[in-house]
VOSESE-368751 format. One record per residue (C-alpha): residue in three letters; chain; x, y, z. Coordinates in nm, 2 decimals, always signed. Example, Ala and Ser with C-alpha at 12.3 -4.5 7.8 and 13.67 -1.06 7.14 Angstrom:
# VOSESE-368751
PT,ALA,A,+1.23,-0.45,+0.78
PT,SER,A,+1.37,-0.11,+0.71
# end
This chain:
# VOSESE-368751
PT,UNK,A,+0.00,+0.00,+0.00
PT,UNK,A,+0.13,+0.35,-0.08
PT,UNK,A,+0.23,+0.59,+0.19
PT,UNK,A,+0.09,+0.91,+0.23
PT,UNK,A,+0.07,+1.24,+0.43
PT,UNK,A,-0.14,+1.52,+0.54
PT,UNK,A,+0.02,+1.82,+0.47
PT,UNK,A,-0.07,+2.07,+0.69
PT,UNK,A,-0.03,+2.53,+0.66
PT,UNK,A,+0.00,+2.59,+1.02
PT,UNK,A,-0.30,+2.44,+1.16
PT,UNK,A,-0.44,+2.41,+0.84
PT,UNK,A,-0.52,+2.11,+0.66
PT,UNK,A,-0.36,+2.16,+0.30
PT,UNK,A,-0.38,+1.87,+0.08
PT,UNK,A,-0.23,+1.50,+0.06
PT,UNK,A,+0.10,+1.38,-0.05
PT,UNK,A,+0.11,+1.02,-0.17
PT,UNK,A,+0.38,+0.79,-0.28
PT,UNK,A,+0.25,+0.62,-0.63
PT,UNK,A,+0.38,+0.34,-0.84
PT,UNK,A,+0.51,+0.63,-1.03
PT,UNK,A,+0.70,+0.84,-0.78
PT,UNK,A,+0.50,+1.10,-0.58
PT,UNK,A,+0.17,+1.29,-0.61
PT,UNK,A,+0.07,+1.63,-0.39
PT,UNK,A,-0.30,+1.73,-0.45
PT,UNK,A,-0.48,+2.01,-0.26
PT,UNK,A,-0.79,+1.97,-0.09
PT,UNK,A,-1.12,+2.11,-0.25
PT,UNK,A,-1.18,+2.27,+0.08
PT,UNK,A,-0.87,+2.48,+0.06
PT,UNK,A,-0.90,+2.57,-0.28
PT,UNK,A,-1.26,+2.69,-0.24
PT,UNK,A,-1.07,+2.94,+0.06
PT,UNK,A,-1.02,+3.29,-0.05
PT,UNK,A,-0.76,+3.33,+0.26
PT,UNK,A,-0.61,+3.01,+0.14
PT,UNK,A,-0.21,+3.05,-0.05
PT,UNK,A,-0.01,+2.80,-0.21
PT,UNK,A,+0.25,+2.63,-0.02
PT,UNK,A,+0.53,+2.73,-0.23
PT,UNK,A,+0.62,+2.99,-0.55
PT,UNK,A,+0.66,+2.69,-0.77
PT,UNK,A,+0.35,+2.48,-0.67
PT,UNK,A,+0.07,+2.75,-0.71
PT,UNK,A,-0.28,+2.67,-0.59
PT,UNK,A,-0.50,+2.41,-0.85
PT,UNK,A,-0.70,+2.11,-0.92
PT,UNK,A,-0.49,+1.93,-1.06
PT,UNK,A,-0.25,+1.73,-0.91
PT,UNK,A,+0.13,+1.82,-0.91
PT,UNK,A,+0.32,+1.50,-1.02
PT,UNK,A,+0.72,+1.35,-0.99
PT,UNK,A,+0.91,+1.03,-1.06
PT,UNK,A,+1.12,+1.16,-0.74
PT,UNK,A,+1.02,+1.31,-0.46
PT,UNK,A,+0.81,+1.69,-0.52
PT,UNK,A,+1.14,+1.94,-0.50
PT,UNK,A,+0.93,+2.13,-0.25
PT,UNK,A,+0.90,+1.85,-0.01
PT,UNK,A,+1.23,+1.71,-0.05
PT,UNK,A,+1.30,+2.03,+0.06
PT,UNK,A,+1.26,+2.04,+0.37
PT,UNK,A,+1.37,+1.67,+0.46
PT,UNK,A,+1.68,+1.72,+0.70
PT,UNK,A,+2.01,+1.68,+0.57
PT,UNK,A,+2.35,+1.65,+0.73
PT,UNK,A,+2.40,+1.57,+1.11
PT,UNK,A,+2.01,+1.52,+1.14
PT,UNK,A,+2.01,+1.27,+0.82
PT,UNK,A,+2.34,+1.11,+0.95
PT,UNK,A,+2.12,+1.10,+1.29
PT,UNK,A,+1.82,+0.96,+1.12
PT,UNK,A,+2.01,+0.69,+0.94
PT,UNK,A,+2.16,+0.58,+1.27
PT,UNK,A,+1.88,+0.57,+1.53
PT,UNK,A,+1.55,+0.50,+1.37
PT,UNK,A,+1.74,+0.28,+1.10
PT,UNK,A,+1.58,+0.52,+0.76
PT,UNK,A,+1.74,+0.51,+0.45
PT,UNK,A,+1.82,+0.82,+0.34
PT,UNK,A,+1.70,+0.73,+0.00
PT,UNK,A,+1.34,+0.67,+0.12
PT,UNK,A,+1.24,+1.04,+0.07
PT,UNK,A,+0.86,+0.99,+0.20
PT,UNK,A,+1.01,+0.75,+0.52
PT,UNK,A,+1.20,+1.06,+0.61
PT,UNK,A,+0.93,+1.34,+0.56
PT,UNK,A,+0.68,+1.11,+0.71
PT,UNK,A,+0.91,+1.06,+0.96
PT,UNK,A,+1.08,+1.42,+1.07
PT,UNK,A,+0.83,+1.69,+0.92
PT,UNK,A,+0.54,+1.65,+1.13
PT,UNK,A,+0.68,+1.96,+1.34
PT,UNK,A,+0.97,+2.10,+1.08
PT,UNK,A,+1.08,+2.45,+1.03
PT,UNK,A,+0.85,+2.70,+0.91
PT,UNK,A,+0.46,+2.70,+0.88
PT,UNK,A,+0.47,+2.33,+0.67
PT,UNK,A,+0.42,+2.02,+0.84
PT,UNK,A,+0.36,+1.63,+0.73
PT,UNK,A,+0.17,+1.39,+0.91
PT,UNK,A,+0.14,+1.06,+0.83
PT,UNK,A,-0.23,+0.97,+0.73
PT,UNK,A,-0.32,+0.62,+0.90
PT,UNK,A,-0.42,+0.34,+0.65
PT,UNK,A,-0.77,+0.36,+0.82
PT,UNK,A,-0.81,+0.71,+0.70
PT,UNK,A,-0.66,+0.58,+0.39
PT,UNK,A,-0.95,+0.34,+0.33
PT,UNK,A,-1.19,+0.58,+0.42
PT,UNK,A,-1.13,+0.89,+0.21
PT,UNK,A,-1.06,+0.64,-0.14
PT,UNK,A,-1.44,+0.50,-0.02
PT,UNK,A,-1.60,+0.83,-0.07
# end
């Protein structure tokens, strides 16, 4: 089953990030679009329906996966590979730098939400 993640503005809910046979999928929620005090997450991923696509991990959101000391750390303690780009942001950006954060949606929810 592919991994995904809430992707939260503040307290915000945002839209979902998915790992796909393919690479990676981010797609913003309905609900946020239809906000007129909602903004994009990022310059180069401006607010739409459709969803933004990548054979490797969204530039954005491997963006602000740790790197150095904290990978290093990562790779050492909670046994990640640092080449698992969705482990690591489901991982260490659920309370990252800056307004963005990750969390990892539950397979229950999962189930739920592709249901609907």
């Amino acid at each position: 089953m592919a991994r995904r993640g809430r992707v939260f503005y503040k307290d915000k809910f945002v839209g979902v990030i998915s790992e796909t046979e393919d690479g990676y999928s981010f797609k913003y929620d309905d609900n946020y679009l239809n906000d007129i005090n909602s903004n994009a997450i990022s310059f180069i991923m401006p607010l739409r329906k459709e969803s933004y696509e990548s054979s490797t991990m969204i530039p954005f959101f491997d963006g602000i996966i740790p790197e150095g000391w904290l990978l290093d750390l990562a790779q050492r303690n909670w046994k990640v590979d640092s080449r698992d780009r969705m482990g690591l942001l489901l991982l260490f950006c659920k309370d990252c730098i800056g307004a963005i954060s990750v969390i990892e949606e539950q397979a229950e929810e999962s189930d739920e939400n592709e249901a609907k």
